[in-house]
PyMOL Python script that loads the backbone (N, CA, C, O; Angstrom):
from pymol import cmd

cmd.read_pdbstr("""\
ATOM      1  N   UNK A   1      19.330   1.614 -11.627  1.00  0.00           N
ATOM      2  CA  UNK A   1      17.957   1.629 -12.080  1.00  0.00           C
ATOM      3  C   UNK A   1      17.424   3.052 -11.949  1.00  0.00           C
ATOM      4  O   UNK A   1      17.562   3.632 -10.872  1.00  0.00           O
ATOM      5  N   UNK A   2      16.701   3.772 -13.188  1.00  0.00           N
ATOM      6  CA  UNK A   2      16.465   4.488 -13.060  1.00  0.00           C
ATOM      7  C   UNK A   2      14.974   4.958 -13.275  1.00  0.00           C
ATOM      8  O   UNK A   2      14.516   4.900 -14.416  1.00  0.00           O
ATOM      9  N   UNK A   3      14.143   5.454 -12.166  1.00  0.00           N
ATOM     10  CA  UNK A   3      12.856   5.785 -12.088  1.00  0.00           C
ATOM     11  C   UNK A   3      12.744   7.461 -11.973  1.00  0.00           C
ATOM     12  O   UNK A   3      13.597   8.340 -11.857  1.00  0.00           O
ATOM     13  N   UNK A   4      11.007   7.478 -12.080  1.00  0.00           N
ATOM     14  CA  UNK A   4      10.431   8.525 -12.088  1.00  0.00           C
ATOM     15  C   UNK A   4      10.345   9.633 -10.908  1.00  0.00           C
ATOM     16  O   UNK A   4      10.251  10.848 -10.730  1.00  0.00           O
ATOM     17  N   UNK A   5      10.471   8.012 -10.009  1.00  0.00           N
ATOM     18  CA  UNK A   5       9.746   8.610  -8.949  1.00  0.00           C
ATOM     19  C   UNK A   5      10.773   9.253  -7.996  1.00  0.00           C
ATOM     20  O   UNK A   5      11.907   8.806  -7.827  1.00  0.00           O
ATOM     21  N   UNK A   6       9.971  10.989  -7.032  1.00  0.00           N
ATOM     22  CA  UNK A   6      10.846  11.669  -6.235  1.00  0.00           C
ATOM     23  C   UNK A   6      10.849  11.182  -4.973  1.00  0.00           C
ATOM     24  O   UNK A   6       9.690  11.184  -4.558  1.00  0.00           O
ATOM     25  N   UNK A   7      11.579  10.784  -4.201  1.00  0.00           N
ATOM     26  CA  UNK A   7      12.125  10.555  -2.743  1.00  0.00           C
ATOM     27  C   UNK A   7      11.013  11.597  -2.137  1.00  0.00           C
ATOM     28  O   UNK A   7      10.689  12.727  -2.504  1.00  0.00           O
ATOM     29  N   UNK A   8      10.464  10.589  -0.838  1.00  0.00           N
ATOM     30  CA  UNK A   8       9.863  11.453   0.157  1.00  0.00           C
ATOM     31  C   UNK A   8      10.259  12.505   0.677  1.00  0.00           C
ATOM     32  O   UNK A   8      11.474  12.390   0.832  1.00  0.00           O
ATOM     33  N   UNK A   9       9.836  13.674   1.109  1.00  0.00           N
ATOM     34  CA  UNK A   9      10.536  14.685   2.101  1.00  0.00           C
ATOM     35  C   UNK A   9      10.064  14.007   3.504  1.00  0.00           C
ATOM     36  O   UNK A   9       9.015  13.522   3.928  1.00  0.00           O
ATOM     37  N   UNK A  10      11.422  14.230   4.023  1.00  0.00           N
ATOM     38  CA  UNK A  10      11.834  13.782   5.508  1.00  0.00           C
ATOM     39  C   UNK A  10      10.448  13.579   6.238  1.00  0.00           C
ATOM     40  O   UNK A  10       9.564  14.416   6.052  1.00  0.00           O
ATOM     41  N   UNK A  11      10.308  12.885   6.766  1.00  0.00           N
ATOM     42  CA  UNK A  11       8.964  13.217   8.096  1.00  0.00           C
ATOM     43  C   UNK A  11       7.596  12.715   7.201  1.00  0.00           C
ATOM     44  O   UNK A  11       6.577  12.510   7.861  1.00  0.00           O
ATOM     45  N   UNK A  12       7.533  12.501   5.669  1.00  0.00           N
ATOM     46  CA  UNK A  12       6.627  12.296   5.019  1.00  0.00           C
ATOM     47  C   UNK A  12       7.015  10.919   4.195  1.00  0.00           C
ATOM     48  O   UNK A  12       8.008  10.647   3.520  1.00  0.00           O
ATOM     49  N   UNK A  13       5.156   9.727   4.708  1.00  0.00           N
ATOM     50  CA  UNK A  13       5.979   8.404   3.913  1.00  0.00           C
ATOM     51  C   UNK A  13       4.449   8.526   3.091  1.00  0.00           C
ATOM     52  O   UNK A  13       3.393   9.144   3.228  1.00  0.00           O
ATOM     53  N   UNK A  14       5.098   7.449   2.088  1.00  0.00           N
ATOM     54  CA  UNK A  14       3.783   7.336   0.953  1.00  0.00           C
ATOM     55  C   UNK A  14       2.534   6.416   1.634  1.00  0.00           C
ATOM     56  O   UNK A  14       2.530   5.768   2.681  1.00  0.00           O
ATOM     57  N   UNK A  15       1.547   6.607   0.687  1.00  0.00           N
ATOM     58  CA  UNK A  15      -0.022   5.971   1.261  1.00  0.00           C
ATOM     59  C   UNK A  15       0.173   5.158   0.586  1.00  0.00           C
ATOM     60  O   UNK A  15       0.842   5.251  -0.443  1.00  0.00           O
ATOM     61  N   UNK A  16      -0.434   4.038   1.058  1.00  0.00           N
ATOM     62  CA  UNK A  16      -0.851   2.263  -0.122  1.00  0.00           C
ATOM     63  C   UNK A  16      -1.969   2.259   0.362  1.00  0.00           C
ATOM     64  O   UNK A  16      -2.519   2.667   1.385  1.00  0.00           O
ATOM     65  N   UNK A  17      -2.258   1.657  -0.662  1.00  0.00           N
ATOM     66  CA  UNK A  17      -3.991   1.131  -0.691  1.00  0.00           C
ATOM     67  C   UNK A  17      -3.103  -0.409  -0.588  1.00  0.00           C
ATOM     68  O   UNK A  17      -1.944  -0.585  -0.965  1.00  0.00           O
ATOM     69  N   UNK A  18      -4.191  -1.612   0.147  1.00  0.00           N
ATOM     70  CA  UNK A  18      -3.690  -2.771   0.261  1.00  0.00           C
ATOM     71  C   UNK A  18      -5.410  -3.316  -0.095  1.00  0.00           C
ATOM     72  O   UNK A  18      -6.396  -3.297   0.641  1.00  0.00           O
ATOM     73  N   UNK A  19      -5.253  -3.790  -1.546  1.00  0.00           N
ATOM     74  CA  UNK A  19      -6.488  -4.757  -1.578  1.00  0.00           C
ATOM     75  C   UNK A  19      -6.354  -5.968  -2.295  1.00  0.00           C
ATOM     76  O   UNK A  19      -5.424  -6.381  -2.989  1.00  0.00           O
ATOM     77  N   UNK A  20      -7.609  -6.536  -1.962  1.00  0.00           N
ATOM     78  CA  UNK A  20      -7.512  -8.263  -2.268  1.00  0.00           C
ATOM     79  C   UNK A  20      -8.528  -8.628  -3.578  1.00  0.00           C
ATOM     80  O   UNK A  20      -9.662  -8.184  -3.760  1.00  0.00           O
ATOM     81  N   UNK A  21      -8.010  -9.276  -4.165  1.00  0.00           N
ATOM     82  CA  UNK A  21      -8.068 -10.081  -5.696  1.00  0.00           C
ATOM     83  C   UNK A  21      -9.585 -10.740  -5.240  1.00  0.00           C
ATOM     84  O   UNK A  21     -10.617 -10.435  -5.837  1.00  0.00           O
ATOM     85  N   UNK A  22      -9.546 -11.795  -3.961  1.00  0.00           N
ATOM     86  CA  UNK A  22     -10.842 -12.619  -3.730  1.00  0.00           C
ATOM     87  C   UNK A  22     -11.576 -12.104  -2.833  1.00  0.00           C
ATOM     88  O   UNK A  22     -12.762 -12.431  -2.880  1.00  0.00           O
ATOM     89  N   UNK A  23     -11.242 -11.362  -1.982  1.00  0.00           N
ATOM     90  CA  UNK A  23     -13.031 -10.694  -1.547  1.00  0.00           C
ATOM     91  C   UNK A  23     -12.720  -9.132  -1.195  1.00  0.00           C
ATOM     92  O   UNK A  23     -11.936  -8.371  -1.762  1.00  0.00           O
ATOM     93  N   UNK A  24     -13.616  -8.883  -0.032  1.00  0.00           N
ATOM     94  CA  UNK A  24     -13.605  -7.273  -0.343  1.00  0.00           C
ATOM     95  C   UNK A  24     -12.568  -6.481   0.253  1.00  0.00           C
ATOM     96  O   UNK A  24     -12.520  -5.251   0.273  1.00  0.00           O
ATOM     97  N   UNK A  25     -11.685  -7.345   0.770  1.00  0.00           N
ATOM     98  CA  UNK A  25     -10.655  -6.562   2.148  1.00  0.00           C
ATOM     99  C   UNK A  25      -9.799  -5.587   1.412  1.00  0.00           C
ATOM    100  O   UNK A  25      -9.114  -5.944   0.453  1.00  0.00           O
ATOM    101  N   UNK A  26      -9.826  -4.510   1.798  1.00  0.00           N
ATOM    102  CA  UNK A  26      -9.348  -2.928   1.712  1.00  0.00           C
ATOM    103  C   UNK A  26      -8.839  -2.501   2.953  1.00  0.00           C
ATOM    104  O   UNK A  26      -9.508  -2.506   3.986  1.00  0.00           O
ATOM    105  N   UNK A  27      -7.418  -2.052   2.855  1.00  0.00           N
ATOM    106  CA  UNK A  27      -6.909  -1.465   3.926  1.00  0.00           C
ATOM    107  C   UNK A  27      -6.186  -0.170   3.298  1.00  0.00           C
ATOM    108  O   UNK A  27      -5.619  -0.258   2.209  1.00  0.00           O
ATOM    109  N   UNK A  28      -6.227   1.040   4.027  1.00  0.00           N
ATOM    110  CA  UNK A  28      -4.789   1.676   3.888  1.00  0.00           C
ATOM    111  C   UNK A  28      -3.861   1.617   5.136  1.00  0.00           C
ATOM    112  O   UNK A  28      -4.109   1.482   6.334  1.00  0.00           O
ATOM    113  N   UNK A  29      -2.684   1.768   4.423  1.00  0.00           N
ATOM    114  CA  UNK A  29      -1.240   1.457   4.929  1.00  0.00           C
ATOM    115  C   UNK A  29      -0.380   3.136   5.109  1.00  0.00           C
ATOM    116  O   UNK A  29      -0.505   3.788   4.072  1.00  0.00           O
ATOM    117  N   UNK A  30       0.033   3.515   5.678  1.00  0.00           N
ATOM    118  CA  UNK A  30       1.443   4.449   5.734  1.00  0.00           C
ATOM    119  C   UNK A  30       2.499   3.860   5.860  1.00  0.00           C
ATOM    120  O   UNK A  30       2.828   3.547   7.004  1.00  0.00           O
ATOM    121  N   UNK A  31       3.394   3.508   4.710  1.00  0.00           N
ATOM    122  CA  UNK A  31       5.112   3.632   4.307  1.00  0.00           C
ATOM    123  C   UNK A  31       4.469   2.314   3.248  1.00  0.00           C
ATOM    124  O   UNK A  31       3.295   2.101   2.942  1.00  0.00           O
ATOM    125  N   UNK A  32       5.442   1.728   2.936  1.00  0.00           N
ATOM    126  CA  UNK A  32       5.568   0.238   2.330  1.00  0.00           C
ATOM    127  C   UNK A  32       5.747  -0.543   3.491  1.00  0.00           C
ATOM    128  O   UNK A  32       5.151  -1.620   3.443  1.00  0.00           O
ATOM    129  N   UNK A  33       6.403  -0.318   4.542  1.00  0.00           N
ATOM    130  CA  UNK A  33       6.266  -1.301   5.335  1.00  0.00           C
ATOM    131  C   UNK A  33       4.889  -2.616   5.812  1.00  0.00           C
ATOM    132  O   UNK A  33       4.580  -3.808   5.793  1.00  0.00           O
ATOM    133  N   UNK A  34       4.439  -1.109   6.240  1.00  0.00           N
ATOM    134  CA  UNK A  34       2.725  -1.097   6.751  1.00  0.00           C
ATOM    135  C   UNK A  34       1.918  -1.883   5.979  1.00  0.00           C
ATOM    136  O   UNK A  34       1.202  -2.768   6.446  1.00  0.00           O
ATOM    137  N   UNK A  35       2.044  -1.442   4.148  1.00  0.00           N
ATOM    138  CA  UNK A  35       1.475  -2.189   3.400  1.00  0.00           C
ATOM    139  C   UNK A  35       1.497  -3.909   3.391  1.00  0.00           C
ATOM    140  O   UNK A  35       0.677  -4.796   3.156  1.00  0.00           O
ATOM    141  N   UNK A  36       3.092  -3.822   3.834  1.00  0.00           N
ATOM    142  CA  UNK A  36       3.273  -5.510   3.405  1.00  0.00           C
ATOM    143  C   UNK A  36       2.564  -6.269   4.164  1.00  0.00           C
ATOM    144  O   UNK A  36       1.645  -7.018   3.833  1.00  0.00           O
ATOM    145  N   UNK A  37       3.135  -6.008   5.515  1.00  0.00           N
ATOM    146  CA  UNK A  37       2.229  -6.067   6.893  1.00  0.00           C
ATOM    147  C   UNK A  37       1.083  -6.834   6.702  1.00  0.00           C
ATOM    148  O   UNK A  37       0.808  -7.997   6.998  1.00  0.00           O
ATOM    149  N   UNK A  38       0.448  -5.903   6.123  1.00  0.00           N
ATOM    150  CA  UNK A  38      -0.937  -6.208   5.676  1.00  0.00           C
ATOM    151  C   UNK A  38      -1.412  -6.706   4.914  1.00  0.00           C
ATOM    152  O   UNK A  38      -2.536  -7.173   5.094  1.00  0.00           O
ATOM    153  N   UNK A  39      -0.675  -6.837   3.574  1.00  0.00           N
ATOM    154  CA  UNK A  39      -0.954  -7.729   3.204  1.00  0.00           C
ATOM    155  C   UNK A  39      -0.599  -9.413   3.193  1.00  0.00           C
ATOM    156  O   UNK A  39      -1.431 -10.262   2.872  1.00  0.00           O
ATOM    157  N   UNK A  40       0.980  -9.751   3.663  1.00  0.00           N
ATOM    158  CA  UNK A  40       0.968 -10.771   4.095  1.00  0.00           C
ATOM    159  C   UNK A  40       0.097 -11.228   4.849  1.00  0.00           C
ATOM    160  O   UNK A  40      -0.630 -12.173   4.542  1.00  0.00           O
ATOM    161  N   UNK A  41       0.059 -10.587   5.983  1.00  0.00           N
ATOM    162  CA  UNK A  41      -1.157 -11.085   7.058  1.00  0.00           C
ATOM    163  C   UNK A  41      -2.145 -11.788   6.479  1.00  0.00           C
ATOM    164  O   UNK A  41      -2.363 -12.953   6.812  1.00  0.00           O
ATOM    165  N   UNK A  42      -2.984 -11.042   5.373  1.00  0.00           N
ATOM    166  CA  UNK A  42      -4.292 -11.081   5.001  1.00  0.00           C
ATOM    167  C   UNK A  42      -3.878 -12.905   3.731  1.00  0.00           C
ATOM    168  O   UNK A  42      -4.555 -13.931   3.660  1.00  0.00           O
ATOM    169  N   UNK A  43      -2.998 -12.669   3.234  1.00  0.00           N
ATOM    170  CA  UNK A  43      -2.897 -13.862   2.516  1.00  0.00           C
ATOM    171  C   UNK A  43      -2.630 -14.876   3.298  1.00  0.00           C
ATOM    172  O   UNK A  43      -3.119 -15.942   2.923  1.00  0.00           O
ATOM    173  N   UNK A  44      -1.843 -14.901   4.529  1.00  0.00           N
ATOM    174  CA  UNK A  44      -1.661 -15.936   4.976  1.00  0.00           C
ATOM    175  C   UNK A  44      -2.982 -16.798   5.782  1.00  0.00           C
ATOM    176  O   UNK A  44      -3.001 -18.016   5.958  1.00  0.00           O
ATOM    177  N   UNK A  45      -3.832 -16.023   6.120  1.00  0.00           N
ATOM    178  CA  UNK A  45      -4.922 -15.707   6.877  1.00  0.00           C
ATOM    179  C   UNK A  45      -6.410 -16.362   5.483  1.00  0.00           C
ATOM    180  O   UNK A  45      -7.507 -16.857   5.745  1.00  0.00           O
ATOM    181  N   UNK A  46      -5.897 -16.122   4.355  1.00  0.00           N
ATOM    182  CA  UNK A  46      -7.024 -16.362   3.552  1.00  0.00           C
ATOM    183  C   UNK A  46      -6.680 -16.999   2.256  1.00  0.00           C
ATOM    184  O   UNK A  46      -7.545 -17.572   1.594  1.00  0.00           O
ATOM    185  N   UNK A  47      -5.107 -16.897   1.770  1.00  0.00           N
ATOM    186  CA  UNK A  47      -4.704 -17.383   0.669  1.00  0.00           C
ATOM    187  C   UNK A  47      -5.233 -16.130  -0.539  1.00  0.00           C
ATOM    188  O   UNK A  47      -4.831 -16.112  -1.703  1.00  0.00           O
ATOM    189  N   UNK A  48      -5.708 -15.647  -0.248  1.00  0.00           N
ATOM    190  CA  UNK A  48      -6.107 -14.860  -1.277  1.00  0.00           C
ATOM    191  C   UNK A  48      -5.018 -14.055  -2.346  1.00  0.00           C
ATOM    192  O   UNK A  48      -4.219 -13.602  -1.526  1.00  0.00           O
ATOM    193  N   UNK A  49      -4.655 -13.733  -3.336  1.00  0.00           N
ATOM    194  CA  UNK A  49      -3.753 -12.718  -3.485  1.00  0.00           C
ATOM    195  C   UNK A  49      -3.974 -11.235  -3.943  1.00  0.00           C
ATOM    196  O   UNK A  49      -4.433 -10.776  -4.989  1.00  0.00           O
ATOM    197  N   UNK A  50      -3.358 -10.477  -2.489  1.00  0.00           N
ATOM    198  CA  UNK A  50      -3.628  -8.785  -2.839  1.00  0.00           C
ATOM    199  C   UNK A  50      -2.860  -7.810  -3.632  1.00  0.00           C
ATOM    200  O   UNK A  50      -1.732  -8.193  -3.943  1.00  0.00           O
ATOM    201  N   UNK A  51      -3.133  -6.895  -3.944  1.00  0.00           N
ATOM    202  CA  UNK A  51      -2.538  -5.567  -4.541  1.00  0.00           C
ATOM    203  C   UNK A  51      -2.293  -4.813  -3.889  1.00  0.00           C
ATOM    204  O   UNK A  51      -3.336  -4.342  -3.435  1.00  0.00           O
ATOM    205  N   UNK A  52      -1.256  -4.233  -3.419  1.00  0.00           N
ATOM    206  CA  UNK A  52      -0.739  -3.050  -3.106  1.00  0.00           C
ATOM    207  C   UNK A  52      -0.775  -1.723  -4.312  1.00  0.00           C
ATOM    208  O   UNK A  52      -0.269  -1.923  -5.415  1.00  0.00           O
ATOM    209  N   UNK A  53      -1.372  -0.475  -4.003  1.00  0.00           N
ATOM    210  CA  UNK A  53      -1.472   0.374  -5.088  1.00  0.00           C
ATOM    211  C   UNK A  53      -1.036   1.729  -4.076  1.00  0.00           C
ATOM    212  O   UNK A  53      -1.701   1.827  -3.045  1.00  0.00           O
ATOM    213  N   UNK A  54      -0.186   2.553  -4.262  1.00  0.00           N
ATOM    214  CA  UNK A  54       0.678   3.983  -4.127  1.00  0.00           C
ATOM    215  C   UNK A  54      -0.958   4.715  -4.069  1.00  0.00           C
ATOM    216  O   UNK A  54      -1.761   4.465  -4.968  1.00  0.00           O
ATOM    217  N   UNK A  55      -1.203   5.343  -3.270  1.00  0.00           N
ATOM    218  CA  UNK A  55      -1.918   6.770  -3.527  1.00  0.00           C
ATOM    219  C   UNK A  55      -0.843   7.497  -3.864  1.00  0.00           C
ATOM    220  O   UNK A  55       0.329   7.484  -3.486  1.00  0.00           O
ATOM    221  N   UNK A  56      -1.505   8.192  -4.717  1.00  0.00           N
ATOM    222  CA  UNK A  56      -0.425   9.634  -5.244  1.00  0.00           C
ATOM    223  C   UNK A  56      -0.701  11.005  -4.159  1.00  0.00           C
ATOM    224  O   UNK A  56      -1.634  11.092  -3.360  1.00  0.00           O
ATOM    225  N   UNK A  57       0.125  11.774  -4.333  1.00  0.00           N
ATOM    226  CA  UNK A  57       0.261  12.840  -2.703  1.00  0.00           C
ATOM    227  C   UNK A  57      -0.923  13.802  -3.273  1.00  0.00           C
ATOM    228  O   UNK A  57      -1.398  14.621  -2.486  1.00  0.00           O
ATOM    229  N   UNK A  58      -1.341  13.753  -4.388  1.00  0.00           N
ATOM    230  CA  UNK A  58      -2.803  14.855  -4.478  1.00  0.00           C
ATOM    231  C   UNK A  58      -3.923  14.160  -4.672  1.00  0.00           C
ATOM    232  O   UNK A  58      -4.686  14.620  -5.522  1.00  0.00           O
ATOM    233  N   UNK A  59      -4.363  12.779  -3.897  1.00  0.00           N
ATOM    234  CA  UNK A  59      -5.314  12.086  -3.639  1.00  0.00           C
ATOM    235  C   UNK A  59      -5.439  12.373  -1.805  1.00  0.00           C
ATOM    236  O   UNK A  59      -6.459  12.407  -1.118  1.00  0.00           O
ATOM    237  N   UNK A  60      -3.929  12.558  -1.373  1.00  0.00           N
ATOM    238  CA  UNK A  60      -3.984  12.109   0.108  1.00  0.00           C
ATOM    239  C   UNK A  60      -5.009  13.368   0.905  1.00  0.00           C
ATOM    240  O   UNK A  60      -4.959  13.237   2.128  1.00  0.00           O
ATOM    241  N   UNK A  61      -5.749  14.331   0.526  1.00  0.00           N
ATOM    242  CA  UNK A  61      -6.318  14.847   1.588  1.00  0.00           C
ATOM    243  C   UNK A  61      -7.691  15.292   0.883  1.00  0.00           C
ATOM    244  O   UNK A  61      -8.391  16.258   1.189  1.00  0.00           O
ATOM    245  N   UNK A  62      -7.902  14.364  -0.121  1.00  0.00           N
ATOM    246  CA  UNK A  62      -9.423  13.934  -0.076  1.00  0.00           C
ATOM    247  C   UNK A  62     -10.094  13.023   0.446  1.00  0.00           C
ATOM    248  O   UNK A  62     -11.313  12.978   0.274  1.00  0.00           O
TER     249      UNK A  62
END
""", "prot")
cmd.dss("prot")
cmd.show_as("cartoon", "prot")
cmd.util.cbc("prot")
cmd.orient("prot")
C-alpha cells in the first residue's frame, strides 16, 4: 500500500484531534495510540461515535 504520508522523525509522534459526532467532547491525543484510548473510552462511556482527525505538523505550535 502505497501513501503520501512521511514517517515520523524519531522522538516525534503525530497530534489527533479526538472528537465526537453527539456532543461536544474534544480531546487532543499524542501518537494514535492515545487517540484510540480516547476515543474508545468516550464511546463506550456514551455510545456516541467519534472522529479522530491528524493535526498536520504546521498547525502543531499554534
Amino acid at each position: 500500500m502505497f501513501t503520501n504520508e512521511s514517517a515520523p522523525e524519531r522522538g516525534e509522534s503525530k497530534q489527533y484531534l479526538v472528537q465526537c459526532d453527539g456532543c461536544s467532547f474534544e480531546r487532543p491525543a499524542e501518537g494514535r495510540d492515545a487517540a484510540t484510548t480516547i476515543g474508545t473510552s468516550h464511546r463506550q462511556e456514551t455510545r456516541h461515535d467519534v472522529v479522530v482527525v491528524e493535526i498536520p505538523p504546521s498547525m502543531h505550535s499554534r
